[in-house]
C-alpha positions as CSV (number, residue, x, y, z in Angstrom):
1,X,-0.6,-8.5,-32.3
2,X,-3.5,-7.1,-33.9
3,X,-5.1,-4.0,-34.3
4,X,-7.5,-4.3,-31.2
5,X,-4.8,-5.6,-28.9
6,X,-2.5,-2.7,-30.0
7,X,-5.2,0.2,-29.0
8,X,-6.3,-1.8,-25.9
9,X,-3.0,-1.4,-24.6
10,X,-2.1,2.1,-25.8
11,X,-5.1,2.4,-24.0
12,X,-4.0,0.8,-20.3
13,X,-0.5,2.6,-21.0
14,X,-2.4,6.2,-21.2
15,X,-4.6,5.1,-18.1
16,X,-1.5,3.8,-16.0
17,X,0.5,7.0,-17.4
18,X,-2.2,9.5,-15.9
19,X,-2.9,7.7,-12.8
20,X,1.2,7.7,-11.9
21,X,0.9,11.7,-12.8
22,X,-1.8,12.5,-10.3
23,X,-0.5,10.3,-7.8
24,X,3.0,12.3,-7.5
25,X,1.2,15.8,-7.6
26,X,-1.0,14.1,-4.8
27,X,2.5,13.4,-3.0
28,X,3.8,16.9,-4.0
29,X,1.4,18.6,-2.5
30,X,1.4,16.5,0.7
31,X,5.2,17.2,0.7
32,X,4.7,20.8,0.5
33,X,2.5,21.1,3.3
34,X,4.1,22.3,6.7
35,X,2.8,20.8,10.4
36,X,0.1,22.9,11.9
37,X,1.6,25.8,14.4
38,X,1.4,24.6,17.7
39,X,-2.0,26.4,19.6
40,X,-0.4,29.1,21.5
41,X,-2.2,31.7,23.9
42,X,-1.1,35.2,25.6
43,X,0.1,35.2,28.6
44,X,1.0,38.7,30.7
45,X,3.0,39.0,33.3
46,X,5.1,36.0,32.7
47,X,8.0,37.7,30.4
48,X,11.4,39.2,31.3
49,X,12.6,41.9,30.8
50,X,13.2,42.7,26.6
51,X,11.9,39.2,26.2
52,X,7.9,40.2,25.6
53,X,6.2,38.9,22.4
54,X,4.5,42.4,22.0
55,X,2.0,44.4,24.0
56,X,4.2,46.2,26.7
57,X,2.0,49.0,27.0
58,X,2.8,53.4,27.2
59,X,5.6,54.1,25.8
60,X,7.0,51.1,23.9
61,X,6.6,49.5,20.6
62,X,5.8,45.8,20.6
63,X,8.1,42.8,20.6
64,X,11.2,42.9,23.6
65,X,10.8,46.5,24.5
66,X,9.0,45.5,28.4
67,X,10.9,47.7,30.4
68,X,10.8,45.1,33.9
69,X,10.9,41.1,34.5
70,X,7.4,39.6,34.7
71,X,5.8,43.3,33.5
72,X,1.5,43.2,34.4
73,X,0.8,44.2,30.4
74,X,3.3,42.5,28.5
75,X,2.6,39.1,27.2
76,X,4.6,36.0,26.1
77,X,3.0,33.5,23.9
78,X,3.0,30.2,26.1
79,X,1.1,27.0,24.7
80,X,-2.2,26.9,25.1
81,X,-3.7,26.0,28.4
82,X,-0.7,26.8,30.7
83,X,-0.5,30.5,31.1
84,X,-2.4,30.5,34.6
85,X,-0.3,28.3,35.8
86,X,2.9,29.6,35.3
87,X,4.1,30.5,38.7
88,X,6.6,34.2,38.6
89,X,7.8,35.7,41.6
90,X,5.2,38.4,41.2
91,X,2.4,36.2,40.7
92,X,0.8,33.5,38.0
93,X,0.5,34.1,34.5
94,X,-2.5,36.1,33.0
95,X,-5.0,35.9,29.9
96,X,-5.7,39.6,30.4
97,X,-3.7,42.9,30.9
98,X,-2.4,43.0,35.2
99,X,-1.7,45.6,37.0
100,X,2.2,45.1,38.4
């Protein structure tokens, strides 16, 4: 081999060496990356009773403290698109505070 073979591959080796390295952080990062959360919306009037997400109104702090099943202004979150159809024995689902 001579000295213009030798550099010309040093050369490829250095170019094949920093393609592989940015090709695993690529992957690295790809890996680290977790799946989108699923689109959720709020739904009142649809919880039980201790099982709210937050928002139970007078009185009460946030997550499981709704005092009655399917309570008018505590909200569960429900995936997106089927609160007002959720059926309770008080009434559908709600995007906005009811009155129960």
């Amino acid at each position: 081999m001579n000295a213009k073979t030798l550099t010309s591959t040093g050369l490829v080796a250095v170019a094949l060496a920093a393609g592989a390295s940015a090709a695993y952080a690529q992957s690295s990062q790809n890996n680290n990356r977790q799946a989108p959360a699923p689109a959720v919306e709020k739904c009142y009037g649809v919880a039980m009773a201790g099982k709210n997400d937050c928002a139970a109104g007078p009185g009460t702090t946030c997550a499981g403290t709704s005092v009655r099943n399917y309570q008018g202004n505590a909200w569960k979150n429900v995936p997106r698109g089927t609160c007002t159809s959720i059926r309770t024995p008080a009434g559908n689902g709600s995007l906005t505070p009811i009155t129960r």
